[in-house]
N, C-alpha and C positions, 0 to 999 in steps of 0.2 A: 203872336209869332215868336220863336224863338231865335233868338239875335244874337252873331258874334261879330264882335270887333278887333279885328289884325292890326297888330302895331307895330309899324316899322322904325327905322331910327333917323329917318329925313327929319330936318328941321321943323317941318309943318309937323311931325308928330307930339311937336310940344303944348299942342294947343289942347290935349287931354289932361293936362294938370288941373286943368280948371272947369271941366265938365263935371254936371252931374251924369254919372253912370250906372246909374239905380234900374232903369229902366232896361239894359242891356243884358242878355242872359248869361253871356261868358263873355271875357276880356282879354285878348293871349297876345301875349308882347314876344315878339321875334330878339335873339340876341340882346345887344346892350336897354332895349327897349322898357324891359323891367326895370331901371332907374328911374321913370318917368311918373312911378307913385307904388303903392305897396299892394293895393287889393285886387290883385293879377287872379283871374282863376285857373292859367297855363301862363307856364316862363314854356319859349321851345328853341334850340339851340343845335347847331350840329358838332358833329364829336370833334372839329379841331377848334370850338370857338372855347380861349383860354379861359384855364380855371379860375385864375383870379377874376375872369371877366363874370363869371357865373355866378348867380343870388346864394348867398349862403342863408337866410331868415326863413323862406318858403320852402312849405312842405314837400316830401320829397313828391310827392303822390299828382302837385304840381307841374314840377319840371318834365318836360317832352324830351326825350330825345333820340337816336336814330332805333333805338330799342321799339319804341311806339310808334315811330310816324315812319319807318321803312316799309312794314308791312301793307300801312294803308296806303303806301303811294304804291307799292306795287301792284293792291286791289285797281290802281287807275292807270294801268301800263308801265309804272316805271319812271325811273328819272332821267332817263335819255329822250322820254318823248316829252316828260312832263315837264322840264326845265330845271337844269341842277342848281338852284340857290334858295335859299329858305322863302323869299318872298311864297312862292308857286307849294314849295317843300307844306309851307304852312296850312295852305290854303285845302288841300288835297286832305290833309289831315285832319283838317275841321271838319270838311264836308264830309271823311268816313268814321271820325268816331265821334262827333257831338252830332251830325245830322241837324244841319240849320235849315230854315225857313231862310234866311238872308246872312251872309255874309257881308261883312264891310271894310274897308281896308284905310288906314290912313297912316300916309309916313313912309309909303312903300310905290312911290311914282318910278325908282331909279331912274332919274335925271340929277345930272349932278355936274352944277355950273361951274367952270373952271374958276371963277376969281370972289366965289364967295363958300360959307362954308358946307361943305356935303351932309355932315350927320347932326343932330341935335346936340353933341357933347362936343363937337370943332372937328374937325378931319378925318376920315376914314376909309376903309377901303373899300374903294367902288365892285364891291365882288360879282354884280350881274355883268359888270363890263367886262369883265376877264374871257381873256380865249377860249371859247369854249364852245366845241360844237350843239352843244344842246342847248347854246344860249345866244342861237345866230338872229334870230326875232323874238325881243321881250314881248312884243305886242303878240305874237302868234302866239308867244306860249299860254298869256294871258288870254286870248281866243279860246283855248285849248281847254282850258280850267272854267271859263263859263260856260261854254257848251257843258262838260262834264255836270256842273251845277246846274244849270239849268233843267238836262233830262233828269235830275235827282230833285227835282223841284227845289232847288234853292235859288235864291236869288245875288248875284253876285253885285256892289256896289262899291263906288268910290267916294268917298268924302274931303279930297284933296280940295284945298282952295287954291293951287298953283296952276299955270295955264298951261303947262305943260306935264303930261305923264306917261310913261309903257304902258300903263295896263290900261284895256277897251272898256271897263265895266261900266256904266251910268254913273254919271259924278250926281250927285243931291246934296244939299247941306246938310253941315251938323243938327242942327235944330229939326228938322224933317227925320231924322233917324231917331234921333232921340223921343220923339211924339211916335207913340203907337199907332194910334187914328190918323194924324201926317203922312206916318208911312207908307201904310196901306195904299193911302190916294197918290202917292208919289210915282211908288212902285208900278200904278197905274198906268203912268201917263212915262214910264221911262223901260217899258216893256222892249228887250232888242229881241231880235228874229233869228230864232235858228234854222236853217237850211239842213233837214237832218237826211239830205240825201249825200250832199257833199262830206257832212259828218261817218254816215257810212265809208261814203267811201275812204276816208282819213285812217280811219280805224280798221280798214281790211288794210290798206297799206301800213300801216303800222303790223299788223299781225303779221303778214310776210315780210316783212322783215328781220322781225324778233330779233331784234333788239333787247335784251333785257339781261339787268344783272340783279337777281333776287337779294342780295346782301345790301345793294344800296351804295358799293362802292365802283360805280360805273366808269371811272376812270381805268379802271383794270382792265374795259374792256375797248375802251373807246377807240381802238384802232381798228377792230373789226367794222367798225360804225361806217358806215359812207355820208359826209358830209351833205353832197349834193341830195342824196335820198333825203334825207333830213330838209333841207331848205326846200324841197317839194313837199315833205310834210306839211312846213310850214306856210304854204300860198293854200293847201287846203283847208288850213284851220282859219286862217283871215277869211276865208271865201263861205267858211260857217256861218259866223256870225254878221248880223248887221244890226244898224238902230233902229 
């Protein structure tokens, strides 16, 4: 199977310092996430994340950014439907230009405990939590992007060890992703349900609404947006999926 693993900057994403990663086909570390070790096969960042924050050592052929992953989000409707913040941004991307058998995600729960620290390197900014309409249910959007993987025959998965997190996708352990033959049997037994009638219908409603800003900079458009439209998008997308 071909395997990629999302890395987000949550403190549980520290626990890949110390994995073997041999077995994993591609590695793509979201923003500050490329600090967390050197052999990244994608850094992906969006265009306000500072320059100094950005890898200077890694080929440029490496680096993602709104250049490469605009267009394929817009192959998946767009970032008003798809959720404006790199977590979803990322995900969209993998699944249209590396085309996985399984995506994995660790580091990327957005939950973020008031009285201890949010990111892997001390404090940061909670950016899925920001006002934003396209970011009214993390967990819908996260609905949203497995369904999309799923009719793409991927497999969307969770590797967090925290008890809480946004995204729906099946949690499994590190060691079970890591095992090829583990996998397989895992993926078995953590099969969720897509409902691909409610999924139509998600998706005719999205079309009439057209919603869409092909540059990627959907802010420019967002007052045309209907909020409430949106949050009826999103009891569709919960209503896709199930375990």
């Amino acid at each position: 199977m071909k395997t990629v693993l999302i890395v987000g900057s949550a403190p549980d994403a520290a626990r890949i310092q110390s994995i073997d990663c041999s077995s994993i086909t591609y590695k793509v570390a979201i923003n500050n996430a490329w600090r967390l070790r050197k052999d990244w096969d994608y850094v992906i960042y969006p265009e306000d994340f500072p320059k100094e924050k950005q890898p200077t050592s890694f080929d440029k052929n490496k680096l993602i950014s709104a250049k490469q992953y605009v267009p394929e989000q817009n192959s998946f409707g767009g970032f008003i439907y798809a959720g404006g913040t790199m977590a979803f941004t990322t995900g969209y991307w993998v699944l249209g230009a590396l085309k996985p058998d399984v995506i994995a995600y660790i580091g990327c729960d957005m939950v973020y405990p008031k009285n201890s620290q949010s990111h892997f390197y001390g404090t940061g900014q909670a950016d899925p939590l920001r006002d934003d309409i396209t970011l009214q249910s993390l967990e819908a959007k996260s609905a949203r992007l497995l369904a999309f993987a799923k009719s793409h025959d991927c497999r969307m998965i969770n590797l967090t060890e925290q008890n809480q997190s946004r995204l729906l996708f099946p949690k499994i352990k590190m060691s079970d992703f890591l095992n090829p033959d583990q996998l397989s049997e895992t993926l078995k037994n953590k099969e969720p349900q897509l409902n691909s009638k409610v999924m139509d219908q998600a998706l005719k409603k999205e079309k009439a609404l057209s919603y869409m800003a092909p540059c990627g900079r959907y802010w420019k458009i967002i007052k045309e947006c209907d909020p409430l439209q949106l949050k009826k998008l999103d009891s569709l997308w919960l209503e896709t999926v199930s375990s």
